[in-house]
C-alpha positions as CSV (number, residue, x, y, z in Angstrom):
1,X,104.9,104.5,-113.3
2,X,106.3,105.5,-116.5
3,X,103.7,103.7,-118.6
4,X,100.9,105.1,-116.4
5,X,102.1,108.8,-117.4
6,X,101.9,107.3,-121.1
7,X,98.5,106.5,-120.7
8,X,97.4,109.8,-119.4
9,X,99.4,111.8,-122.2
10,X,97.7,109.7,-124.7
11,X,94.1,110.6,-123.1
12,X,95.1,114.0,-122.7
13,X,95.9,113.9,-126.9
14,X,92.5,111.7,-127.7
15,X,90.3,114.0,-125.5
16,X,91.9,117.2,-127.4
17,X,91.4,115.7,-130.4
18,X,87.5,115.2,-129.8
19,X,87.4,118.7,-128.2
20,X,88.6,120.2,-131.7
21,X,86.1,117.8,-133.5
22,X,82.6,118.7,-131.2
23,X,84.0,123.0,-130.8
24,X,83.6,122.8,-135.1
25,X,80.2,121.1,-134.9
26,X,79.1,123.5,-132.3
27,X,80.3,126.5,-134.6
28,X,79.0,124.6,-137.7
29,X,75.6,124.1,-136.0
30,X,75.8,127.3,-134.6
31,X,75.7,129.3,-138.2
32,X,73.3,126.8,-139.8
33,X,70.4,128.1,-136.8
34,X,70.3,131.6,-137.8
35,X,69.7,130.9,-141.6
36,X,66.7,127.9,-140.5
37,X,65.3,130.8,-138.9
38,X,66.0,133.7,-141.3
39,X,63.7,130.5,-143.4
40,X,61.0,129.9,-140.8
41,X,60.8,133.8,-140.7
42,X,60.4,134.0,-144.6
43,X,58.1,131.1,-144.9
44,X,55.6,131.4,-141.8
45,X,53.6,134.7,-143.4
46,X,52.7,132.7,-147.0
47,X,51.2,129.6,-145.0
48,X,49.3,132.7,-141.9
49,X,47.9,133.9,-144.9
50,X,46.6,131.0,-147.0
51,X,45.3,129.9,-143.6
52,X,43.4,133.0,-143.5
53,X,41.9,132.8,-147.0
54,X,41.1,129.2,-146.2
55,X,39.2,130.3,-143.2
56,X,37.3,133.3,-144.9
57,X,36.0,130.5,-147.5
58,X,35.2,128.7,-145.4
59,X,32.9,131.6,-143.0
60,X,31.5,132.6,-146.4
61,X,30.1,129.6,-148.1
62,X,28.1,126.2,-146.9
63,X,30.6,124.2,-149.0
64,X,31.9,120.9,-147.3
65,X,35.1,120.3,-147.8
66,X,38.0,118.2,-146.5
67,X,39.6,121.5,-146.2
68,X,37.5,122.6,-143.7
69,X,34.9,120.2,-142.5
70,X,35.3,117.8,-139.5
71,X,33.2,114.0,-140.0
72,X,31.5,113.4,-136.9
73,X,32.7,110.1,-136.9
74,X,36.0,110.3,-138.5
75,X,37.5,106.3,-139.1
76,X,41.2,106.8,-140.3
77,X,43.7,109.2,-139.9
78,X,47.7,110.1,-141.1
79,X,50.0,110.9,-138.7
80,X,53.0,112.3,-140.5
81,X,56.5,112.5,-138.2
82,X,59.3,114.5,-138.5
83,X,62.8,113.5,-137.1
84,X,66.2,113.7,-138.1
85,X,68.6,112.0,-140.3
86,X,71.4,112.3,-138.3
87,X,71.9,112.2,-134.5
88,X,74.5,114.1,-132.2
89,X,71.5,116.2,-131.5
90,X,70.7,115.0,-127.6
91,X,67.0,113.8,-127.2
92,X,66.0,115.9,-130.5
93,X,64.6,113.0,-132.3
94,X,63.3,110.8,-129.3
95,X,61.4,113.7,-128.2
96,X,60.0,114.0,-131.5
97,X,59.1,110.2,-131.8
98,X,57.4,110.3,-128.5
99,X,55.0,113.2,-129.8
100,X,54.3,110.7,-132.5
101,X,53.8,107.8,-130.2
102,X,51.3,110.1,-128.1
103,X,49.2,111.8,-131.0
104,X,48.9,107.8,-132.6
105,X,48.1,106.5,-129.4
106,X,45.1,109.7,-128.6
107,X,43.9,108.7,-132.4
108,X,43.6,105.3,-131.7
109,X,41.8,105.5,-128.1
110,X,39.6,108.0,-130.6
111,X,38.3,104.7,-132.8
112,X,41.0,105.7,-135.9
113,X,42.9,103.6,-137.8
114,X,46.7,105.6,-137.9
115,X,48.4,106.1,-141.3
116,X,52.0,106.7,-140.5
117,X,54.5,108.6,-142.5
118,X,57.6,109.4,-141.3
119,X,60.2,112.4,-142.6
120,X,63.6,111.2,-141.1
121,X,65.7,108.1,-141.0
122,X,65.9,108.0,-137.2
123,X,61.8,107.5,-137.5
124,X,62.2,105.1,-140.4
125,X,65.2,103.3,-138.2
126,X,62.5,103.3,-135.2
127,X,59.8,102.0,-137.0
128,X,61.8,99.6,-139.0
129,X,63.7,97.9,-135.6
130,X,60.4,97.7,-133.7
131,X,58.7,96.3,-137.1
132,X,56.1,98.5,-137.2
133,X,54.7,99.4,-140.1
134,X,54.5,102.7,-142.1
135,X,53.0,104.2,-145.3
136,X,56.0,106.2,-146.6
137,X,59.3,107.8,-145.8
138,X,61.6,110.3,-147.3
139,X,64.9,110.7,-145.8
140,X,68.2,112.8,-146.5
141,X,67.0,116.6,-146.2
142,X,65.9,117.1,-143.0
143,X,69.2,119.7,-142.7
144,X,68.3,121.6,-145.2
145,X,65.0,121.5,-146.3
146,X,63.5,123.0,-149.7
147,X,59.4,123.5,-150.8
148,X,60.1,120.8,-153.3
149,X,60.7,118.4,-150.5
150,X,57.5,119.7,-148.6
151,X,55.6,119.5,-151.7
152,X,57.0,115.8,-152.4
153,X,55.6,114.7,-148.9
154,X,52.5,116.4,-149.6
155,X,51.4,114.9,-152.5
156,X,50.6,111.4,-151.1
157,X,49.1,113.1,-148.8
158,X,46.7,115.1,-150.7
159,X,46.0,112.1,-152.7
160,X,44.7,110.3,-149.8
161,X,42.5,113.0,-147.5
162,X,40.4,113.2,-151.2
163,X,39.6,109.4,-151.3
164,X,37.0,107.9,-149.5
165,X,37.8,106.6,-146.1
166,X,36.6,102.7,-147.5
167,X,38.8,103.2,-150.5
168,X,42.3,103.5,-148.5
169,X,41.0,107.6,-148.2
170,X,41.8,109.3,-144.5
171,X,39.3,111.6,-142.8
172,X,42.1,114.0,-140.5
173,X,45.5,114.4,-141.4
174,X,48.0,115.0,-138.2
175,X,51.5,116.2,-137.7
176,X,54.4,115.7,-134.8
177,X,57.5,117.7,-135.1
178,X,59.6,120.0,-133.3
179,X,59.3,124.2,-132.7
180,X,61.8,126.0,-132.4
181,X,61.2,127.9,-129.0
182,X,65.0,129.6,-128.9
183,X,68.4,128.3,-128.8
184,X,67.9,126.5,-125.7
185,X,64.0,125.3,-125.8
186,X,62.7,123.3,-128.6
187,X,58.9,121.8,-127.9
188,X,57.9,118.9,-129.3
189,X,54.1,119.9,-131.1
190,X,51.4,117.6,-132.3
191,X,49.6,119.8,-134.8
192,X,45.9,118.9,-136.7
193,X,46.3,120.3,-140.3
194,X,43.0,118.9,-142.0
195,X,40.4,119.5,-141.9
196,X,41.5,123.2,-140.4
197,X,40.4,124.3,-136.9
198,X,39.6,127.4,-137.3
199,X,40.4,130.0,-134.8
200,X,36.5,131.3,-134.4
201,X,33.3,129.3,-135.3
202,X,30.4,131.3,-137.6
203,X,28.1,130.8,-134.2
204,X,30.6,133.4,-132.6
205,X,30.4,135.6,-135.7
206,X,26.7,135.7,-135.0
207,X,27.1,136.7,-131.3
208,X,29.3,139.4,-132.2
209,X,26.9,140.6,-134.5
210,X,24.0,140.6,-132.2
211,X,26.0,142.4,-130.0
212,X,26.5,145.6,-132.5
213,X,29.9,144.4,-133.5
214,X,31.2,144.2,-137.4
215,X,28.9,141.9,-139.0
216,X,30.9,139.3,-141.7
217,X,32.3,139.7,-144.7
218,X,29.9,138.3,-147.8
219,X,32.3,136.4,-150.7
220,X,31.3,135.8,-154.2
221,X,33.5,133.3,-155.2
222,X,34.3,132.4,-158.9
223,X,34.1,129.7,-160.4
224,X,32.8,128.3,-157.0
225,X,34.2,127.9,-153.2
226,X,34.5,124.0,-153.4
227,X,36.8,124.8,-156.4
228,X,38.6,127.3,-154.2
229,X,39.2,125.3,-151.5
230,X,40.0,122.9,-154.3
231,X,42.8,124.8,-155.3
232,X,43.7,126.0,-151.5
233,X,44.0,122.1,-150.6
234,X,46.6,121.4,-152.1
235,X,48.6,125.0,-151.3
236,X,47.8,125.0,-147.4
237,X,49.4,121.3,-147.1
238,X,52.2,121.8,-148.9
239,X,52.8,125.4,-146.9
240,X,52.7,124.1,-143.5
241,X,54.6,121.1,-143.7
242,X,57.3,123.2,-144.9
243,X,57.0,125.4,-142.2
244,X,57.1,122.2,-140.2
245,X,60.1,120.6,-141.8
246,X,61.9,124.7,-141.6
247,X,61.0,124.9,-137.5
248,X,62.1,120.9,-137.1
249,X,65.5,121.6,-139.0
250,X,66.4,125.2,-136.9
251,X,65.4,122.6,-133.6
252,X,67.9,120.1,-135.0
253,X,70.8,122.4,-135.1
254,X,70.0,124.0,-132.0
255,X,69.6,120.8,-130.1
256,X,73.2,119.6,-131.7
257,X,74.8,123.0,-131.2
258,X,73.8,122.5,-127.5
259,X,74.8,118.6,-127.2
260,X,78.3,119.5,-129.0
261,X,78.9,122.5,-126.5
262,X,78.0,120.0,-123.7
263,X,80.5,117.6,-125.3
264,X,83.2,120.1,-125.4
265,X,82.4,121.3,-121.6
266,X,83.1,117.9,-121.1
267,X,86.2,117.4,-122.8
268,X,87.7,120.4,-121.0
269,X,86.8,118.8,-117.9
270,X,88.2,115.2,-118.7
271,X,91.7,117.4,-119.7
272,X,91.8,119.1,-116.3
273,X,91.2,115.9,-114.7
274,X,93.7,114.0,-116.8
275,X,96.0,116.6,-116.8
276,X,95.7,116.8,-113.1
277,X,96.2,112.9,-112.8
278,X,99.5,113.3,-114.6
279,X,101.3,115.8,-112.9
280,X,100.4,113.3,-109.9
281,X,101.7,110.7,-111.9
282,X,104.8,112.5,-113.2
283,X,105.5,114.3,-109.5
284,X,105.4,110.4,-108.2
285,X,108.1,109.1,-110.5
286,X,110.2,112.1,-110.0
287,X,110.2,111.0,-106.2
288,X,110.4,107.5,-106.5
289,X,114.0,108.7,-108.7
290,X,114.9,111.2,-106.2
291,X,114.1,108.3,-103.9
292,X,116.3,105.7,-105.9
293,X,118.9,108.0,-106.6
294,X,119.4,109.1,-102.5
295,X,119.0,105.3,-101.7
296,X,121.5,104.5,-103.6
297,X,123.9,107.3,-102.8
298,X,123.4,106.0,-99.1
299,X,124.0,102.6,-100.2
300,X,127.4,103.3,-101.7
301,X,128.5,105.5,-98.9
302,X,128.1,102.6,-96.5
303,X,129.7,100.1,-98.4
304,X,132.8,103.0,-99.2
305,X,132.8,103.6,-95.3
306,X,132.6,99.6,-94.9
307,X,135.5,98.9,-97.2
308,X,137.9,101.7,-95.5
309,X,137.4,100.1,-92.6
């Protein structure tokens, strides 16, 4: 009985000492969401607004651009995927994966040859178990992401959607990470970033206009559009993956400050339960000795009366 007691107590001790360990991470976690999103905040007007200058370039010239200008028959594609490094984050970075696994597989039904780059060593550890290939990976800043890191993905990137399809080029470039929704909903989002869609088509312009609405703004551009989308290119990637890497780090600390709270709620639980289970324990060997002591009071008394006799 004694060493069940032991076993309890040393439960009760292990359990506590988790408790203390997942109540800092929650804390920790907790702290590190309001600056991701004091970030997302900061970052998410620069990339509205080079989307919107890409946009009026592209409503005021004829230029064709990767920028801007969908291939009816696109052939390859890059899908770039953004997970965690580290987990104690629930079903953060599965989620995530499976957004990848269903953009690839809608790219593929499409006729496209996928590209796959991943931002994350849970991706890269998926990938590399399942020995399936990918283009590139960067790891170890998924916490704490900067623009240098978003420009560093980018760049490959970039490089690519301006070759030629038949010369290792891609024709759409694709994104699957997590939004931050609040602190309890995070959606998984498969995003196209190139060429842009663009919230209303020049046909619809022309409707509005037939109809007495504001007719379209006319752009002289200098030295040319394709040189300003030229220069926008490379800006507009560059801006949204960061965006993308900001609203995928706020998700991760959300969905750990969740998991660890869950963990602690749990803890608390397993200590009632233990604790309970001792007392039981301890209240049992303080009868069994109550017991053993009265027995052998009895015991002695008989043999006392036995002997007087």
């Amino acid at each position: 009985m004694g060493s069940q007691l032991r076993t309890y107590k040393r439960r009760i001790r292990s359990v506590s000492a988790t408790k203390k360990i997942t109540r800092a991470m929650e804390m920790i976690a907790a702290s590190r969401i309001i600056k991701a999103q004091r970030r997302v905040a900061a970052a998410t007007p620069y990339a509205d607004e080079l989307t919107n200058a890409a946009s009026a370039v592209a409503y005021g010239s004829e230029v064709k651009h990767p920028l801007t200008t969908k291939l009816e028959r696109p052939r390859r594609a890059a899908m770039l995927l953004i997970t965690a490094d580290r987990g104690l984050a629930g079903g953060y970075s599965s989620n995530a994966i499976k957004a990848g696994e269903h953009l690839t597989g809608e790219l593929v039904a499409a006729g496209m040859e996928v590209d796959t780059y991943i931002v994350g060593r849970k991706g890269v550890t998926y990938y590399g178990f399942r020995e399936r290939p990918f283009v590139q990976s960067w790891t170890g800043f998924t916490d704490n992401p900067t623009y240098a890191d978003a420009k560093e993905i980018a760049a490959p990137l970039i490089e690519a959607i301006r070759k030629d399809s038949d010369e290792g080029g891609i024709d759409e470039l694709h994104i699957a990470y997590t939004e931050f929704v609040s602190m309890i909903s995070q959606t998984p989002v498969e995003q196209q970033l190139l060429p842009m869609e663009l919230g209303g088509s020049a046909e619809e312009s022309a409707e509005t206009f037939k109809r007495g609405g504001a007719p379209r703004p006319l752009y002289d551009f200098e030295p040319s559009a394709e040189q300003v989308l030229d220069a926008l290119l490379p800006r507009y990637v560059e801006s949204r993956i960061y965006v993308a890497l900001l609203q995928a780090a706020a998700s991760k600390h959300a969905a750990t400050r969740r998991a660890m709270k869950s963990a602690t709620d749990n803890a608390d639980e397993l200590i009632k339960s233990f604790t309970r289970l001792a007392n039981a324990a301890r209240q049992a060997e303080i009868t069994q000795e109550i017991t053993e002591i009265v027995g052998g009071a009895s015991a002695l008394a008989d043999a006392t009366a036995g002997s007087e006799r």
